[in-house]
Every structure is written in structure tokens, then in C-alpha cells.
C-alpha positions as CSV (number, residue, x, y, z in Angstrom):
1,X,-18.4,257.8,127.5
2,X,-19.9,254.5,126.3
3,X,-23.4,253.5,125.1
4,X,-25.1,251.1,126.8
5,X,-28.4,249.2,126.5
6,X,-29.5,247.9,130.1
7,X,-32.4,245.1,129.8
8,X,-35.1,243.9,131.9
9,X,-38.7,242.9,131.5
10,X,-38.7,241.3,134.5
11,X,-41.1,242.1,138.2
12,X,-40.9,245.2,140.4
13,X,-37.6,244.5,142.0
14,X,-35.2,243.5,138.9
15,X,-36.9,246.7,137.0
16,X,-35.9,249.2,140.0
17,X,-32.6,247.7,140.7
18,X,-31.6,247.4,136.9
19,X,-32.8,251.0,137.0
20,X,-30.8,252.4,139.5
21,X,-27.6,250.6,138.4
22,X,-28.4,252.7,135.0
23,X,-28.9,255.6,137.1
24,X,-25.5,255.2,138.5
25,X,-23.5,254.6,135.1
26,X,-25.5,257.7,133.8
27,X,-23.9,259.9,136.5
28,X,-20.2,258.5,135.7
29,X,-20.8,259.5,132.2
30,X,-22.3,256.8,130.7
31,X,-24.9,257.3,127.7
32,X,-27.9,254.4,129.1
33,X,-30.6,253.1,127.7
34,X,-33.0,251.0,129.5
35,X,-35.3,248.9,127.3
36,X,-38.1,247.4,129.3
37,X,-41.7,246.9,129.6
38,X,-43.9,249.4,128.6
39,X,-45.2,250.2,132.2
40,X,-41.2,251.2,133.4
41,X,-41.2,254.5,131.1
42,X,-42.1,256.8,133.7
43,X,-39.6,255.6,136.0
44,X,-36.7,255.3,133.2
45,X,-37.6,258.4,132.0
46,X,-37.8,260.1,135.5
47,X,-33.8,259.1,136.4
48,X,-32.7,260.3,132.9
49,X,-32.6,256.9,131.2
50,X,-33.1,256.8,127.6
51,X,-36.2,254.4,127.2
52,X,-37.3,251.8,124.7
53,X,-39.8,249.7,124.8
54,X,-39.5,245.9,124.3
55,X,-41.7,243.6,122.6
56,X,-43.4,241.7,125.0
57,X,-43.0,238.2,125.6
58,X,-45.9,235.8,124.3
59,X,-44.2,232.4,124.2
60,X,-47.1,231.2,127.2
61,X,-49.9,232.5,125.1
62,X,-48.5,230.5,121.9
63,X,-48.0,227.6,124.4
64,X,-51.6,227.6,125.5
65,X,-53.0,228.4,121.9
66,X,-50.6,225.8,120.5
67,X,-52.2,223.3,122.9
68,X,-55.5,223.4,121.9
69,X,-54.2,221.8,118.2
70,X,-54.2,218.2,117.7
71,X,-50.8,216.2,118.8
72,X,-50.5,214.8,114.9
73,X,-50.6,218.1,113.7
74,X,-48.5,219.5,116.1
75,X,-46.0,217.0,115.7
76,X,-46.2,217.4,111.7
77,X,-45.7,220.7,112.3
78,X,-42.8,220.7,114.7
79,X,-40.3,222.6,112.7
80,X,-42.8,225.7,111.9
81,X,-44.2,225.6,115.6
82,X,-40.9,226.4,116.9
83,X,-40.3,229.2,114.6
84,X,-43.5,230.8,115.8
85,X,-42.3,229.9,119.5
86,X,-39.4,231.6,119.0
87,X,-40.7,234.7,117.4
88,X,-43.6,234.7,120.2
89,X,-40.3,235.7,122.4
90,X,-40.1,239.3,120.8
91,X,-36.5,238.4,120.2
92,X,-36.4,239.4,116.5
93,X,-37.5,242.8,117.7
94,X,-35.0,242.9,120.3
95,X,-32.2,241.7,117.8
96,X,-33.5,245.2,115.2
97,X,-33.1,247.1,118.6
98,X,-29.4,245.7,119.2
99,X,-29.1,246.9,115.3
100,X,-30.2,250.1,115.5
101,X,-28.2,251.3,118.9
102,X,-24.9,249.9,118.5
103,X,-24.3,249.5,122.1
104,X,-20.8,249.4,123.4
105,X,-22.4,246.7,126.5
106,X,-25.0,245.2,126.9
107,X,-26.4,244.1,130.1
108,X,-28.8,242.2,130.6
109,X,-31.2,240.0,133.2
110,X,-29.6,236.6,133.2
111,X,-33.2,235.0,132.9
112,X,-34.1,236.3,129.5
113,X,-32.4,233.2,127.8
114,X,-33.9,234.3,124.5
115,X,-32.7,237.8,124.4
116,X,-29.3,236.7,125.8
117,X,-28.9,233.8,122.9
118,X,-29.8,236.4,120.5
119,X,-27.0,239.1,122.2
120,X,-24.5,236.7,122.2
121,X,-24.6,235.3,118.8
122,X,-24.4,238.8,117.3
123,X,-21.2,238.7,119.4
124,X,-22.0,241.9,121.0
125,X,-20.6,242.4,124.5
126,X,-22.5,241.4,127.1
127,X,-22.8,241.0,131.1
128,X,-25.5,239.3,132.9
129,X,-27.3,240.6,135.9
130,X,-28.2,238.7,138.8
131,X,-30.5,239.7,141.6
132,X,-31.0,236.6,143.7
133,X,-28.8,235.5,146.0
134,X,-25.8,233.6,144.8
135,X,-27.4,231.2,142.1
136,X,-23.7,229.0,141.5
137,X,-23.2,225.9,142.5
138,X,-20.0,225.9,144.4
139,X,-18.3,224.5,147.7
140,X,-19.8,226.4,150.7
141,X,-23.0,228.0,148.9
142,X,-26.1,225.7,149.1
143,X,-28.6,226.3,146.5
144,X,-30.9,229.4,147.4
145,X,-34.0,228.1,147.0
146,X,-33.3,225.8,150.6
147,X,-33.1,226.8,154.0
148,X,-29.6,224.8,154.2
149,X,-27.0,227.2,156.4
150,X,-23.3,226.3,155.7
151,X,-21.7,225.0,158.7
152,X,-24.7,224.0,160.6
153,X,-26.4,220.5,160.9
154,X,-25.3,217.5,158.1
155,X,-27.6,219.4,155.5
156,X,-25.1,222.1,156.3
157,X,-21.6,219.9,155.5
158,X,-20.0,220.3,152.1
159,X,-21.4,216.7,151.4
160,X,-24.8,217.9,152.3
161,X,-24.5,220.8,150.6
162,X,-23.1,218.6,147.6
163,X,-26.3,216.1,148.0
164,X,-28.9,219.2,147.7
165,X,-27.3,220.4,144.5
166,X,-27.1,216.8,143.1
167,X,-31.0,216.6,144.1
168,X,-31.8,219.9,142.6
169,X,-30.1,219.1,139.2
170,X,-32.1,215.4,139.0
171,X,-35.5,217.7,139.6
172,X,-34.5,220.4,137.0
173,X,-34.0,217.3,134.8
174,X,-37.0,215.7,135.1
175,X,-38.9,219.0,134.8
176,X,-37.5,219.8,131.6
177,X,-37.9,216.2,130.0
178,X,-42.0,216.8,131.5
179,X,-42.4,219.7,129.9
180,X,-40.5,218.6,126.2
181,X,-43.3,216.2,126.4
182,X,-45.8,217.9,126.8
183,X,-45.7,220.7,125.0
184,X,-44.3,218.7,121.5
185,X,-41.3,220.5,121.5
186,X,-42.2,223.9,121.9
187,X,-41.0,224.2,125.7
188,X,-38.8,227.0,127.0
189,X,-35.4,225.3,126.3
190,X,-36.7,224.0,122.5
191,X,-37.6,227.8,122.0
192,X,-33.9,228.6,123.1
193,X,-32.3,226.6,121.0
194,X,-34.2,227.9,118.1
195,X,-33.3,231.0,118.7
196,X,-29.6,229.8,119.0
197,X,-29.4,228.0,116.1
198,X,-31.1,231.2,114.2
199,X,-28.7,233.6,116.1
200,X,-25.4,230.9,115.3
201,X,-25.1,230.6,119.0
202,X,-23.9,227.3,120.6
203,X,-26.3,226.6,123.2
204,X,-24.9,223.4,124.1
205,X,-21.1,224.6,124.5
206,X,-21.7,228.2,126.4
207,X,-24.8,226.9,128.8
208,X,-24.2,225.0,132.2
209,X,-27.7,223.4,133.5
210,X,-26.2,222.1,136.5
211,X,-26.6,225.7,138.0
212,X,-29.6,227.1,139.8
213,X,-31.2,229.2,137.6
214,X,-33.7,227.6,135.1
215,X,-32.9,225.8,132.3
216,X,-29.2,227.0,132.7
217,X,-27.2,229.9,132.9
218,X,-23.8,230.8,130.7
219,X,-20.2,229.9,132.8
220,X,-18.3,231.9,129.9
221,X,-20.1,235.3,130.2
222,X,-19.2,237.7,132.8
223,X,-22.1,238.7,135.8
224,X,-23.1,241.4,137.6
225,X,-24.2,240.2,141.2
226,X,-26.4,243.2,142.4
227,X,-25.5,242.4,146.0
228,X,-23.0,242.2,148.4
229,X,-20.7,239.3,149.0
230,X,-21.0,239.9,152.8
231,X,-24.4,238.9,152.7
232,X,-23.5,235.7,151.4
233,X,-22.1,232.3,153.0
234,X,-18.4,231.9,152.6
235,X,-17.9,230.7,149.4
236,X,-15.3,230.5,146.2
237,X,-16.6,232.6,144.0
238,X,-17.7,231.7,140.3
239,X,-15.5,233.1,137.9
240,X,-16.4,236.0,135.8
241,X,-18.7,236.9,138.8
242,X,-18.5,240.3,140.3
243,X,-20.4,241.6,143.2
244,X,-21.7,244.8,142.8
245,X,-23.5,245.5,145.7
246,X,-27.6,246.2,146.3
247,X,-29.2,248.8,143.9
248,X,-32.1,250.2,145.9
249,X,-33.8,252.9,143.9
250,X,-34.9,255.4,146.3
251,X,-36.5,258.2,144.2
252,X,-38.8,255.3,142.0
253,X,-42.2,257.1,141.6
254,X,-44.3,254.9,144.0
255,X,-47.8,255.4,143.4
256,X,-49.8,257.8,145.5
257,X,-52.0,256.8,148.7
258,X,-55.7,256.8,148.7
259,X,-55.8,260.1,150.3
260,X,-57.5,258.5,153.3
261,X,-55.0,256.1,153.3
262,X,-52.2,258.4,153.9
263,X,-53.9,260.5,156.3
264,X,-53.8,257.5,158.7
265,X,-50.2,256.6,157.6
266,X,-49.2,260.5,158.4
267,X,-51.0,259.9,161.7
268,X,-48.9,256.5,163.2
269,X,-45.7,258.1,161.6
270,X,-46.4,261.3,163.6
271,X,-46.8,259.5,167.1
272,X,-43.7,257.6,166.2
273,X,-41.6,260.7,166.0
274,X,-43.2,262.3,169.2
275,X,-43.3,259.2,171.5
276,X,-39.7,258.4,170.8
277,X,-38.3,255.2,172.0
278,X,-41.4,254.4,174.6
279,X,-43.4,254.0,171.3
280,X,-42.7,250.8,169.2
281,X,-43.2,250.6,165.6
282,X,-43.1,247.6,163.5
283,X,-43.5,247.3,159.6
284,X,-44.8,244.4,157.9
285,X,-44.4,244.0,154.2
286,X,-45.1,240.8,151.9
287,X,-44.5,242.0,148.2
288,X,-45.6,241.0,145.1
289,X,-44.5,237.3,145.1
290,X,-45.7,236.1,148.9
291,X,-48.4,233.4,148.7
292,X,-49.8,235.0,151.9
293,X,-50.5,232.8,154.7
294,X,-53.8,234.3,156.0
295,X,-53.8,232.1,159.1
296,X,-50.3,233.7,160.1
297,X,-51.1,237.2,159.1
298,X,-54.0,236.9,161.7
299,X,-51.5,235.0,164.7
300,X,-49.3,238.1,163.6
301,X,-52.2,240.8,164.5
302,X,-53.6,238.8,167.0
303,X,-49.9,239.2,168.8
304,X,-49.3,242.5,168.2
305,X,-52.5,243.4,169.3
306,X,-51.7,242.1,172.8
307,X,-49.2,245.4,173.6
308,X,-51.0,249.1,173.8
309,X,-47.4,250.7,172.9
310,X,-46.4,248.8,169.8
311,X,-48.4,249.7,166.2
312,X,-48.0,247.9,163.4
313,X,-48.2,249.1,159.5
314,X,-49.7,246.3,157.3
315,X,-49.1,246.3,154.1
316,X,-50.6,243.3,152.3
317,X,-50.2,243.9,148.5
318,X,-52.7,242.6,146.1
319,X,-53.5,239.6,146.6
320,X,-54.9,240.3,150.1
321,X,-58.3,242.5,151.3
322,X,-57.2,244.1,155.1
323,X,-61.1,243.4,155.5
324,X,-60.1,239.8,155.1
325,X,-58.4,239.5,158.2
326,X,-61.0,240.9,160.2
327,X,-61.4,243.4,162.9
328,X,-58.2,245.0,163.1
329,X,-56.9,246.2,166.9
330,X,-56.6,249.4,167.6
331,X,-52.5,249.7,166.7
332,X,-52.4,247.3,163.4
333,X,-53.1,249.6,160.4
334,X,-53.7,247.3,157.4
335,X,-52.9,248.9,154.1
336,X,-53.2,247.3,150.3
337,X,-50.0,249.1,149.6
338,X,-47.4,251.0,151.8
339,X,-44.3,253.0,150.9
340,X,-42.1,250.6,152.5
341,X,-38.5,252.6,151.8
342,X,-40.9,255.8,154.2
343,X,-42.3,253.7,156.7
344,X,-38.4,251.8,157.4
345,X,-37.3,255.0,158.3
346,X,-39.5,255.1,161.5
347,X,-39.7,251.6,162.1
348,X,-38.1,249.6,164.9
349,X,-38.3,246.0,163.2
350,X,-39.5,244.6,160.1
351,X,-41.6,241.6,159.1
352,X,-41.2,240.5,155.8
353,X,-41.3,237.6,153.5
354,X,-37.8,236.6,152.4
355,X,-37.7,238.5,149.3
356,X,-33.9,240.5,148.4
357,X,-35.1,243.3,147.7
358,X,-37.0,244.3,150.7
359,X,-34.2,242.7,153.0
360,X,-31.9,245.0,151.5
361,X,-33.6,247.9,152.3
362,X,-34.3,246.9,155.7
363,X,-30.4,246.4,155.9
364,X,-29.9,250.2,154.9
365,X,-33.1,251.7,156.8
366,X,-31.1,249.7,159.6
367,X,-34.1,247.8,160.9
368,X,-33.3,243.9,162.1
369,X,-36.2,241.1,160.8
370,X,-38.3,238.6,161.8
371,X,-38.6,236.9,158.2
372,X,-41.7,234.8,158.2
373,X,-40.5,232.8,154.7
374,X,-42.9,232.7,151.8
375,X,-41.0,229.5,150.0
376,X,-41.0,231.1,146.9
377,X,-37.7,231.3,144.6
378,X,-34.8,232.2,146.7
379,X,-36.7,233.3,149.8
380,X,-36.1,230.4,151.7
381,X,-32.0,230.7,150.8
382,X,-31.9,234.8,151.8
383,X,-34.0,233.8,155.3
384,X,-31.3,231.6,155.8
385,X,-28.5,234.1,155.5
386,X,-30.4,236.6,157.9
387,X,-30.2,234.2,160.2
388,X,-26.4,233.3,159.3
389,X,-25.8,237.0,159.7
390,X,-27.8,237.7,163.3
391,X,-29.7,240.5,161.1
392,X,-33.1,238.6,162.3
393,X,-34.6,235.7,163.3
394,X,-36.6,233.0,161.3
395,X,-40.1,232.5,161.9
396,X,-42.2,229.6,160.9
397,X,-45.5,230.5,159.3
398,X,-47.0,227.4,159.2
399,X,-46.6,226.2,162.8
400,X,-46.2,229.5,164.5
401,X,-48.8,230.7,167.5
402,X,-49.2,234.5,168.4
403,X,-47.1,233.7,171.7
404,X,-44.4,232.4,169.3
405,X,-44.7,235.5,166.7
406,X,-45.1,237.7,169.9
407,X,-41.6,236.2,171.6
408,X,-39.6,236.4,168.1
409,X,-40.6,240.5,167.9
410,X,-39.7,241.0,171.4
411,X,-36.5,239.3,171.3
412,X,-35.6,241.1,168.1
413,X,-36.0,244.5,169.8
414,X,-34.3,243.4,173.2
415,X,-31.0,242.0,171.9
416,X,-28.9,244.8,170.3
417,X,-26.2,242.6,168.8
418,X,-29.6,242.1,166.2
419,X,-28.7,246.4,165.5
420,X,-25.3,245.7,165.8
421,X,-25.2,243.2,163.1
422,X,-27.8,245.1,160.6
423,X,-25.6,248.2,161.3
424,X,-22.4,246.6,160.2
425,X,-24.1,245.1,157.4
426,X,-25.3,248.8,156.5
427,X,-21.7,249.9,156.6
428,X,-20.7,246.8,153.9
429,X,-23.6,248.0,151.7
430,X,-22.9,251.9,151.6
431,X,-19.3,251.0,150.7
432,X,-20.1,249.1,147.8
433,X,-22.0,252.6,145.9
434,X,-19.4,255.3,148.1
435,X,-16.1,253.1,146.2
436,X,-17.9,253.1,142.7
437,X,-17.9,249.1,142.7
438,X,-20.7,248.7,139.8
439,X,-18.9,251.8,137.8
440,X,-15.5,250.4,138.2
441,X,-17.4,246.7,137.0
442,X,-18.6,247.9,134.1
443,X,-15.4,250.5,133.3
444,X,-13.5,247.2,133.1
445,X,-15.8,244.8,130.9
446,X,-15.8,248.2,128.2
447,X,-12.1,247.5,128.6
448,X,-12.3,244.0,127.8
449,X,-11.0,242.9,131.1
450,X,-14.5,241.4,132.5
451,X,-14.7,237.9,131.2
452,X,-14.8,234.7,132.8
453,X,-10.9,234.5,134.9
454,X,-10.7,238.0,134.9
């Protein structure tokens, strides 16, 4: 039995899947902590997880307080700004943690640079957890933030591919040079290399900023790829990378319904299961990162609304009223917030933003997608491989009209080989948590045989 310190404070889907990767090394044997945000106790604690709370992360609040100051004083202070910076981070906190526990591994969400610098010059062992898509730049795998599929069109050619990377790196780049400038010296990677230079870690020899992630990620530590290769494009893999397969937390505490709410949730579900296959149910889900396109959430109602046997569960999140789309038809049920792993059970198709996290599920519920891309992070990249995979189809929410959305559902739930595909897709997923992938992973970096070439 080892102990190991799992750490995350990043948005809803890192937290669960970090969580139920802890859940799994806690069943082999494992003794887990998982140090997060305040607000994942109750779910740590639920699965069995030792919890602790990390410090949270004011660096932007410094940034915006720091601004207000005068540029000669800032740059007269630069040396003392950049301490504060750094311990805005709560990475001194984190380092006391590290201190305290003693963990045997240490794994850890490849975007908290800070807490990673920190890990590593302590020279405790570490892994890095990745849940986008594949983020490495390498012949066959365009960068995920595009809509680029490998093989198809000249975007598509390895010297397409090649070209988008090269673009990507020149933007990352400039960015970073932007945002030296104008925050005096106190931007993210200045902040880093504070903490590197505190923590005796050399930034400049372990980080590669030609890669996707921003500023850079670390080519010498190993990774944990919470996904499955299958999903990907064909690709040479990066070395030191594993894939582990998708973490879905089922059990993960959602938060009850208004009780109204799930009376008419309860209702839909019930007609589903007693009108059977003559009865069509379709889910739509846009997450916590979707920068809704109202115009196409009203074409999507508007089409489904046309057909007196299919209902539709909306479920908008927070940045959208249901009043604010209007009048609803009689079988679209618009909802703030739905249990989306429930609702897949029942459905016949999904549609959904581009987001991993609810792709994977749809993948496992075995429900094909009509992914109507929100253009944020690695959305546009994971739309692309549904479509690379025949697990859905691509919609177009800026130039789609309800006879468009209405012919993209439809074909979805006439053409089996869309089931067909998902199904076999299901089938690479399960195998991943029934062969004890991540276990066996993390068995072997405790062993010392998980670094980069391993």
C-alpha cells in the first residue's frame, strides 16, 4: 500500500474525474488523499478519500490589485511584487502539505504549474493528469483546440497539421510577451519561475512551450491521459504518456432537483420507458463552459418541436433562464440543471457542446451525438474526433436552421452504424477500468518504471 496525494482545484469535470481515479487506487489498496477546493469535500469524503483542503489560488486578484499601483512603483518594486505573486498561488501552503504527508506519488493536474514547480523541486515523485484530449504536438495529432481531422482536406496533411502547430506556438508567443508587458512582470509564467527558482527547479530545462497546454507543459515527467487512445487520431504517442482511460464518477452527489423540477423529469422519463421505441427521447446538455448560443438553442426547440413523438430534456446550466428562450412546445422540457449520467440512460441521442466529459458519458450511456461546438478549449478538437469516429455528427451553431438541426437528429437516429460505432467505442472504454489500466499505471510509476521512455 502506498500513500498518495491526488491534486486538483480545477472545474467540475477534472474534480470528478481526479476523484474517481482516487476512488479506483483506493479500492486496489491504495491510502489516497485528494487535496482540492474547499467545495469537493463532500464528494471526496463520500468515496472514502482522505480530504484536504488547498489554499486557494489568488494570483488574479493580486494581478488586478497590483494594477491599480503606479508603473514606476511597480517597476521599482519588481522583485518584491513577484514574491507576493508567487505566494498569492497558495503554493507555500501546498509545499507544508507535501511536508506533512510524505506521499509516495503525487499526482497532479498538469495545469497547476505552480504547484507542479514546487512538487518537483522537492524531488518528490510525481505524475501529471491530463483530461483534454491529446494536448502533444506530434505527427498525426492536430492541436485540440481546431477542428482539423487527420487525413482529410490539406488542413488535414501532416504539413497542415505541422502549419497549425507552428501557428499556434507564434500566438502562444505573442500572448505571453502581451501579458509580461502588461502586467510588469508579474504574469503567469514570471509567477512560475519565481516559484522555480524558490523551489531550485529548472523551469527552463524541464518545460517545453511548444506544446498545447499554456505556458508549457514538462516532456520529462510522466502523464496520466484520463482517456482512451481509441478516441484519439492515429498518432505516435509522447513519451512518458500513458492512457488510462475515462474516469466518469457515477455516484458524485449531484445536487437535488427543485422538487417541481423532478416531478416533471420523473414524468418524460416514465413515458420513455412505457412508449418504448415509438417514443423518441433526446437529451441536450451544454455544461459549465458553453458560451450558449441562444439563437441556436431556439432553432434547436423550434425543430424539435415540429415532431409530436420526440421530447427533448433541456438542460441549460447557469448561464441561461429556460424563460429566455420563450414559450417552450409541448415536448421540450427546459431545465437549469439536469442529472445528465440519469437522463442518458433513457435517451435516444444527445446534444451537447463538445466538452470530454459529457462525450464520454454519452459514449458509455451508448447514446450517438449531434455536437453543436461551443469553441471553447478543446471542444472544437473532441467534435472533430466524434466525427472521425462516426459516434455523431457535427453541427454548425452559427449557420444552422431548424430544417438543418432537425435533419442532423434524424439522421443520427436512422443510421445504426452511428450505435454501432458508440457501442464499439463503449466496449474500448469499459476495458480500460475491467484490465486495471490506471492501477497498473500508477503500480508502475511507485515502482520507478513510469518516466519519460518507459
Amino acid at each position: 500500500m502506498a500513500g498518495i496525494l491526488a491534486v486538483t482545484d480545477g472545474p467540475a469535470g477534472m474534480r470528478f474525474s481526479t476523484i474517481e481515479l482516487c476512488r479506483r487506487l483506493a479500492a486496489a489498496g491504495h491510502a489516497v488523499t485528494f487535496a482540492g477546493a474547499a467545495s469537493a469535500c463532500g464528494v471526496a469524503e463520500h468515496h472514502g478519500l482522505r480530504f484536504r483542503a488547498l489554499e486557494p489560488n489568488r494570483l488574479a486578484g493580486f494581478q488586478a490589485e497590483d494594477a491599480a499601483g503606479s508603473i514606476v512603483d511597480r517597476l521599482r518594486r519588481m522583485a518584491e511584487r513577484r514574491r507576493n505573486a508567487a505566494a498569492a498561488t497558495g503554493v507555500e501552503d501546498f509545499a507544508e502539505l507535501l511536508g506533512e504527508l510524505g506521499p509516495d506519488l503525487v499526482l497532479i493536474d498538469g495545469e497547476m504549474h505552480e504547484h507542479i514547480v514546487a512538487c518537483a523541486g522537492a524531488a518528490v515523485p510525481l505524475a501529471l493528469l491530463n483530461t483534454f484530449c491529446s494536448i502533444w504536438r506530434r505527427a498525426g495529432s492536430p492541436p485540440p483546440h481546431t477542428a482539423v481531422r487527420t487525413g482529410v482536406g490539406w488542413r488535414g496533411s501532416q504539413v497542415g497539421i505541422a502549419l497549425a502547430w507552428a501557428a499556434f506556438r507564434v500566438r502562444k508567443r505573442a500572448q505571453a510577451l502581451r501579458l509580461r508587458a502588461a502586467q510588469l512582470g508579474c504574469d503567469r509564467i514570471s509567477v512560475i519561475r519565481e516559484v522555480a527558482r524558490e523551489s531550485g527547479f529548472d523551469v527552463d530545462r524541464e518545460s517545453d512551450p511548444s506544446q498545447w497546454l499554456i505556458p508549457f507543459t514538462y516532456p520529462r515527467l510522466p502523464a496520466l491521459s484520463l482517456h482512451a487512445l481509441e478516441f484519439e487520431f492515429s498518432h505516435e504517442r509522447f513519451p512518458g504518456v500513458r492512457f488510462v482511460g475515462p474516469m466518469v464518477l457515477e455516484d458524485r452527489l449531484d445536487p437535488p432537483m427543485p422538487e417541481a423540477d423532478r416531478r416533471r423529469l420523473d414524468a418524460v422519463l416514465d413515458r420513455r420507458r412505457r412508449s418504448g421505441p415509438g417514443r423518441v427521447l433526446l437529451y441536450a446538455g451544454f455544461g459549465s463552459f458553453f458560451t450558449a448560443h441562444r439563437g441556436w438553442l431556439r432553432r434547436l426547440v423550434n425543430a424539435v418541436g415540429r415532431r409530436s413523438d420526440w421530447e427533448l430534456v433541456l438542460a441549460l446550466g447557469q448561464s441561461i433562464d429556460p424563460a429566455e428562450l420563450g414559450e417552450l412546445p409541448e415536448g421540450v422540457h427546459g431545465f437549469t440543471w439536469a442529472p445528465q449520467l440519469e437522463v442518458l440512460t433513457h435517451a435516444d441521442a444527445a446534444i451537447v457542446h463538445g466538452g470530454i466529459n459529457t462525450i464520454d458519458e454519452c459514449v458509455l450511456a451508448g447514446v450517438p451525438m449531434l455536437v453543436a461546438c461551443g469553441g471553447e478549449t478543446d471542444m472544437a478538437g473532441n467534435t472533430a474526433r466524434v466525427v472521425h469516429h462516426g459516434l455523431g455528427v457535427a453541427g454548425d451553431p452559427d449557420g444552422d436552421d431548424a430544417d438543418r438541426i432537425l435533419a442532423r437528429i434524424q439522421r443520427l437516429l436512422d443510421d445504426d452504424a452511428f450505435g454501432g460505432n458508440v457501442n464499439r467505442m463503449r466496449l474500448a472504454y469499459r476495458a480500460y477500468a475491467d484490465r486495471g489500466v490506471a492501477e497498473r499505471a500508477v503500480d508502475e510509476l511507485l515502482a520507478g518504471r513510469g518516466g519519460v521512455g518507459s
